[in-house]
N, C-alpha and C positions, 0 to 999 in steps of 0.2 A: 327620563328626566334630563334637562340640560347640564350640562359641564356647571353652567353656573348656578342654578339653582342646587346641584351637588356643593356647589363650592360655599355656596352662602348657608344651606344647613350643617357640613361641615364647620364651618366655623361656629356656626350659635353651638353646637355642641361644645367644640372648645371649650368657648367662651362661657360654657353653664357650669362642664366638669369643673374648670381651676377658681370660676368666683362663685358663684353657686347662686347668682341674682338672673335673673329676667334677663333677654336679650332686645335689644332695641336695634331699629333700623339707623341710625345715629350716632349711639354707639359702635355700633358692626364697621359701617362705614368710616370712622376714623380711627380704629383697632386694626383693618384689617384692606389690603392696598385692591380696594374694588375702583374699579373705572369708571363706576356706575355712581346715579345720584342715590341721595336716600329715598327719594319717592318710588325710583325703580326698584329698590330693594325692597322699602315694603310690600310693594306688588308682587314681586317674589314669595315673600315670607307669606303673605295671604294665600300665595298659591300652596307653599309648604302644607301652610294649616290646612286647606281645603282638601289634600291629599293623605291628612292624618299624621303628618311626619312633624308637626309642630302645634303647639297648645298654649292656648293665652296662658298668660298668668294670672292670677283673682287680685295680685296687690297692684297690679301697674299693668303700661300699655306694650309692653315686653313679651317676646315669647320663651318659650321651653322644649326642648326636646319631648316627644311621645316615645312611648313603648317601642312604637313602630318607626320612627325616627332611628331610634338607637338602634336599636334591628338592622335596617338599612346601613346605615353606617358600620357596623360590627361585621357583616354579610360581605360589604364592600370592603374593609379593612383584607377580610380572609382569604376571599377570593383573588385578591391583587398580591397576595405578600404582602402586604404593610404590615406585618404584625413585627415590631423590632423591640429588645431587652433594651432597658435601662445600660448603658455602658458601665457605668459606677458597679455594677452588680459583677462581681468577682465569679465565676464559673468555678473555677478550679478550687477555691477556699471552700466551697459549697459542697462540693464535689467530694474533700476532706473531710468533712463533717460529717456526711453520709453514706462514708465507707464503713461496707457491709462488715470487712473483716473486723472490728471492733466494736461491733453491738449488734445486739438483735433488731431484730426485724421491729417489734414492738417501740423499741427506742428511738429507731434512726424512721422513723414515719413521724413520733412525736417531733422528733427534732426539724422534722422537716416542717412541718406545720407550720411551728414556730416561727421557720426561718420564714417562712412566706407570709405570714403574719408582717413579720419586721419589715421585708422589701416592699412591702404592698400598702403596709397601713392601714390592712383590713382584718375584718373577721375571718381567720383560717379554717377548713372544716378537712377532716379527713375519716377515711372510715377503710381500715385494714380486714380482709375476708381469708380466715383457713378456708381452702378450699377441705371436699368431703373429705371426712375420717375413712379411713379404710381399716387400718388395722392398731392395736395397740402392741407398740415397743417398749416399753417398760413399765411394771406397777411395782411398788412397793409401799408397804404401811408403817408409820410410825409412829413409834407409843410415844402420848402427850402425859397422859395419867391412866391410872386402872380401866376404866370407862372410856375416854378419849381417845381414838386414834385417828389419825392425819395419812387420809390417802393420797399419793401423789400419783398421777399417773402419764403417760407420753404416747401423744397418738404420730402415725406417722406420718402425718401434715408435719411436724412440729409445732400443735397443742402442748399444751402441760396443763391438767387440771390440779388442786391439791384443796380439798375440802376436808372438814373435820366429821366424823362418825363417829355417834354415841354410842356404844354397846351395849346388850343386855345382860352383860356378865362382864365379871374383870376377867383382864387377859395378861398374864405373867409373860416374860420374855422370852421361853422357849415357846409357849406356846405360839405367838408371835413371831418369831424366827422360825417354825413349821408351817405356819400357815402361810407366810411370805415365799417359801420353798415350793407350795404348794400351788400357788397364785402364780409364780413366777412359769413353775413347768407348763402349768394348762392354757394360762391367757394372753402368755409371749408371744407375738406373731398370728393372734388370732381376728379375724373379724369382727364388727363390730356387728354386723348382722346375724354371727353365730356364737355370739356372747353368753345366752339363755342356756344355750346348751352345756358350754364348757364350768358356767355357776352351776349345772347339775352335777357335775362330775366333782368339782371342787367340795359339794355337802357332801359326797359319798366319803372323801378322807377325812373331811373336819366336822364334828357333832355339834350339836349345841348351838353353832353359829346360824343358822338357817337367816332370821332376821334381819341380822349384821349383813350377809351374802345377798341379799334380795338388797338391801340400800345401796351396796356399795355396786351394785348392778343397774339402780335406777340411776344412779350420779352418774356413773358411766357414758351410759347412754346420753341421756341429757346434755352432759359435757358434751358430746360429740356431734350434737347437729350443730345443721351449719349456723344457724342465727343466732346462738351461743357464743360464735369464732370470730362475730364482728366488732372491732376494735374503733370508737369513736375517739377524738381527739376534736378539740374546739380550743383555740388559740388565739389571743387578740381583741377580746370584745372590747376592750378598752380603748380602740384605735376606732369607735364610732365616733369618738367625741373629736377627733378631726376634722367633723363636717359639721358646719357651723346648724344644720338642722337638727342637731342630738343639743342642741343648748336647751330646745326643749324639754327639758327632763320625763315630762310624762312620755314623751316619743322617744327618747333613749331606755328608760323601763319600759315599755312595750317592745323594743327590739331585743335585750338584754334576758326579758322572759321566752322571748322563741328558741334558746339554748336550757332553760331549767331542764327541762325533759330530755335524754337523749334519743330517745323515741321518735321525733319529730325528724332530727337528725336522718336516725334510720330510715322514714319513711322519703326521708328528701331525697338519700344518696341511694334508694331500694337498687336502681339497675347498675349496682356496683360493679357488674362484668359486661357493660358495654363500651368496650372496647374505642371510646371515641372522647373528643372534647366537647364537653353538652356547656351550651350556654342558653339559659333561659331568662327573661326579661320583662320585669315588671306581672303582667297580666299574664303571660307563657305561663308562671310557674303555676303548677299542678294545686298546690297546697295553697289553701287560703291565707295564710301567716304571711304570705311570702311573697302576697301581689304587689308589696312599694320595693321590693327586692330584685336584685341582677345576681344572679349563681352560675359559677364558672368551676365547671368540675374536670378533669384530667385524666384520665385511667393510667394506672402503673402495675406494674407487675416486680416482684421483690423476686422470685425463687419458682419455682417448679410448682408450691403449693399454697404463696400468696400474692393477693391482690389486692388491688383497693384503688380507691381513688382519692383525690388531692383538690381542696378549690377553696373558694374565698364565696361569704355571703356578705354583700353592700346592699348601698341604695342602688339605682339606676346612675346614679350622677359619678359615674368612676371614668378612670383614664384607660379606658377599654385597651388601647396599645397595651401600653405595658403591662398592663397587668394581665392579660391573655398571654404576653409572652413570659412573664414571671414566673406562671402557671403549668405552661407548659415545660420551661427550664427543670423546674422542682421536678415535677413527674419524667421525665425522660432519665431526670440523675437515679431518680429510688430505681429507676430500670432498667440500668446500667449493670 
């Protein structure tokens, strides 16, 4: 394609992301310092459209970036380096915020969300993954009432599970203090794949509990796969109404119910350990929900046994620059 028909969809992009109307030959030509007439330029723009990289508009004689417009453009951005942060956007204060030594892993991913929320003015999506459980470092039971006890327990990902088990008999405090003795000796440092075995050993000291022992073996397990360990965070939905197309209310609940679920979520961000910056665009994305949608996701890595990834769900009609470089700021910081 030539330099100027690069330069003249270039621009209609612009020109769609900041006003969000139709682009005109006419318009283009006194917005932007072409040397060309407007007839020339329409012949351009026809060429655009003929090659798929541009689409009328249904209310006017203006056109619109395609799927495959934006594509090109975004392709071309990456490939050249164009990709440059917002300068207002503080690194270091960011940077502050998401120091590890001061909160956990779980916090400093919300917070991050967040903060990419705020720079972007978009919908934030993130999804934190323990990698596999291996073994369990610490269980202990705690009496709620007679019946009740609250097992906590620490895989060494650093999981914590802590769910409540009803008992089929009351349990007084020594007994409780023995069976915590007992729990502690056999299933410290144990596997989670030779779990079955050391619950046998634990009914050989403690009578009665059989029941109790099989539940608190089923939660275990359970806790410990991986799709249990994934951590969704959704931040920002409010910053839809920035774009003058959510004035439509019924299209703003329709985008606003693609979050009720976090299910969805999961199935968006499934290839959470691939290792790259996925941007998919309009018709690209996989999921029907999410064909008028641009999704910009990030891989980061927090520690030895978490990961996740980081990104924003829009329309198509975003400032592709920055916000791919926003994107990737956030995630390089959690990986730090």
């Amino acid at each position: 394609m030539t330099d100027r028909r690069t330069q003249i969809l270039f621009s209609i992009i612009n020109s769609y992301v900041l006003g969000g109307e139709p682009v005109g030959s006419k318009s283009l030509a006194s917005d932007y310092a072409f040397d060309i007439s407007p007839a020339t330029i329409r012949n351009d723009m026809s060429s655009l459209e003929k090659r798929g990289l541009l689409k009328k508009a249904h209310t006017s004689s203006g056109r619109l970036p395609s799927d495959k417009g934006y594509r090109y453009f975004v392709d071309y951005l990456l490939e050249n380096g164009l990709i440059g942060i917002d300068p207002s956007i503080k690194a270091d204060s960011i940077r502050e915020i998401l120091d590890k030594k001061n909160h956990n892993a779980s916090d400093i991913v919300e917070t991050a969300t967040k903060t990419l929320a705020a720079i972007t003015n978009l919908t934030a999506i993130s999804v934190t993954l323990k990698k596999d459980v291996n073994k369990i470092v610490n269980i202990e039971l705690m009496r709620i009432n007679d019946l009740i006890i609250l097992l906590i327990v620490v895989f060494d990902n650093g999981s914590i599970i802590h769910e409540r088990i009803v008992l089929n008999r009351a349990l007084d405090e020594d007994s409780l203090n023995s069976l915590n003795k007992v729990l502690a000796y056999e299933l410290i440092g144990t596997k989670v794949a030779d779990l079955s075995k050391k619950i046998e050993k634990v009914k050989k000291h403690i009578k009665d509990l059989d029941v109790f022992l099989d539940t608190l073996e089923t939660r275990i397990k359970n806790n410990s796969r991986d799709e249990l360990n994934r951590d969704i965070k959704i931040e920002g939905i409010g910053n839809i109404f920035n774009f003058k197309e959510f004035d439509d209310l019924s299209k703003a609940k329709k985008f606003i119910k693609l979050f009720d679920s976090k299910e969805i979520i999961k199935d968006l961000l499934s290839d959470v350990e691939d290792e790259s910056l996925v941007i998919t665009i309009g018709e690209e994305n996989p999921i029907d929900q999410f064909k008028e949608n641009t999704i910009i996701t990030s891989y980061f890595t927090m520690d030895s046994y978490t990961v996740g990834k980081i990104g924003i769900v829009g329309l198509t009609r975003i400032n592709y620059r920055e916000v791919i470089a926003s994107i990737k700021l956030i995630s390089d910081l959690l990986s730090e």
